[in-house]
N, C-alpha and C positions, 0 to 999 in steps of 0.2 A: 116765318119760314119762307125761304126763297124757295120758288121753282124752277130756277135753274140752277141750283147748288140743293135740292134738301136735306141732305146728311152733313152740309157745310164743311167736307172734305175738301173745297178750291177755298174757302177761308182759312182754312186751319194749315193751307199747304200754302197760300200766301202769308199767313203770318212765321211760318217756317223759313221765307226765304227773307224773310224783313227783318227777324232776329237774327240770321245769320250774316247778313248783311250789317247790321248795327253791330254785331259783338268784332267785326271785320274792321270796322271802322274805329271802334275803340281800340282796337288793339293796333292802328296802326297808329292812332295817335291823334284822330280828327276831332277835335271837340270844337274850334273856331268857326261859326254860322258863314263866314264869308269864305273858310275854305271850303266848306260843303257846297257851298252856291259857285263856287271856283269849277268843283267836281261836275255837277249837273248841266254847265257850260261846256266841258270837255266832254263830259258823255253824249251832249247833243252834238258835238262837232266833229264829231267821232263818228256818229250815227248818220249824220249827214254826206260825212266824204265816204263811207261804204255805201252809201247808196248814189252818190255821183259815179262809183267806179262798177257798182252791181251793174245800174239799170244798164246804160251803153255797152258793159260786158256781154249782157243776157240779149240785145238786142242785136247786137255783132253777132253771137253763138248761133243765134236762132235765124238768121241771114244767110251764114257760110253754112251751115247745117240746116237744109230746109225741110228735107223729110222728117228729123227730128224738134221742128221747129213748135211744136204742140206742146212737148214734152219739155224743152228747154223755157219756154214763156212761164210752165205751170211748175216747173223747179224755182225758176227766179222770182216770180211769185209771191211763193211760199217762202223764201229764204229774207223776201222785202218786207212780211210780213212779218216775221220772226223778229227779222231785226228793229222793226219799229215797233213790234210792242215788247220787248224785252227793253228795248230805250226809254218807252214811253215807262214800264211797271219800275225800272231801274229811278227816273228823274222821282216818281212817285214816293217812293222808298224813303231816298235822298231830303225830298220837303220835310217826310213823317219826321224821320231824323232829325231835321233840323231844330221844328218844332218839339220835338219832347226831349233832346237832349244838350242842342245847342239852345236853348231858354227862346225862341224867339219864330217871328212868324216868317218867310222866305220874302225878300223881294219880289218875286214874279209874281203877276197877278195869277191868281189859279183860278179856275170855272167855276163857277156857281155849283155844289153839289145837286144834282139834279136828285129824286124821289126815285128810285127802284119802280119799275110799274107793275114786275114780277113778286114782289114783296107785298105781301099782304097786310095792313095796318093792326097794329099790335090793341088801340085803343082810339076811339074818337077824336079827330081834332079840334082843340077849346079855343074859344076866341081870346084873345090876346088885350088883357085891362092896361091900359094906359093910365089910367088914373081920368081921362080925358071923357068927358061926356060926349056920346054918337051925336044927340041932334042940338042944334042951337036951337039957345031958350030965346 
């Protein structure tokens, strides 16, 4: 059980937006691993020149508009924030994709899956037999 999801409604609502994202994908015709890795190059560069034209927008806004200038920093914000983790959850999707229906693992190195520290361990962790004896004889 997580404690920060525990009815696992933001699991069940991201595996909602990841079927529907893959049935989108099937149907438009992407099954080729390099066109999907084509797509997550465009979605970052995509990502990237809206927030070349956001940030300077918001900081212009908030210059010519100064009284408003609290309100306009905490709109741009939220909209810089928006758009990089819908980029970031968007590339994410894209890799799952890749890997379960394009046959194959992504080019891009992706992070080490780090341990949830909210998630509480299901069962003991067992040490790992190599076949390899701990001490020299």
């Amino acid at each position: 059980m997580k404690l920060n999801d525990p009815f696992g409604r933001m699991a069940r609502r991201r595996e909602r937006e990841y079927q529907s994202l893959r049935q989108s994908l099937i149907n438009a015709g992407l099954t080729d691993r390099t066109k999907a890795e084509e797509l997550i190059e465009s979605l970052q560069n995509r990502s990237r020149k809206g927030l070349w034209i956001l940030i300077p927008a918001t900081a212009v806004l908030a210059l010519l508009f100064r009284e408003y200038a609290v309100y306009i920093l905490a709109v741009g914000g939220l909209i810089i924030l928006w758009l990089t983790n819908t980029m970031s959850r968007g590339s994410e999707y894209i890799r799952r994709y890749i890997e379960e229906e394009c046959g194959g693992e992504t080019s891009q190195e992706q992070p080490e899956a780090q341990p949830d520290v909210n998630e509480l361990p299901s069962e003991p962790a067992q040490p790992k037999d190599d076949g390899e004896p701990r001490h020299k004889e």
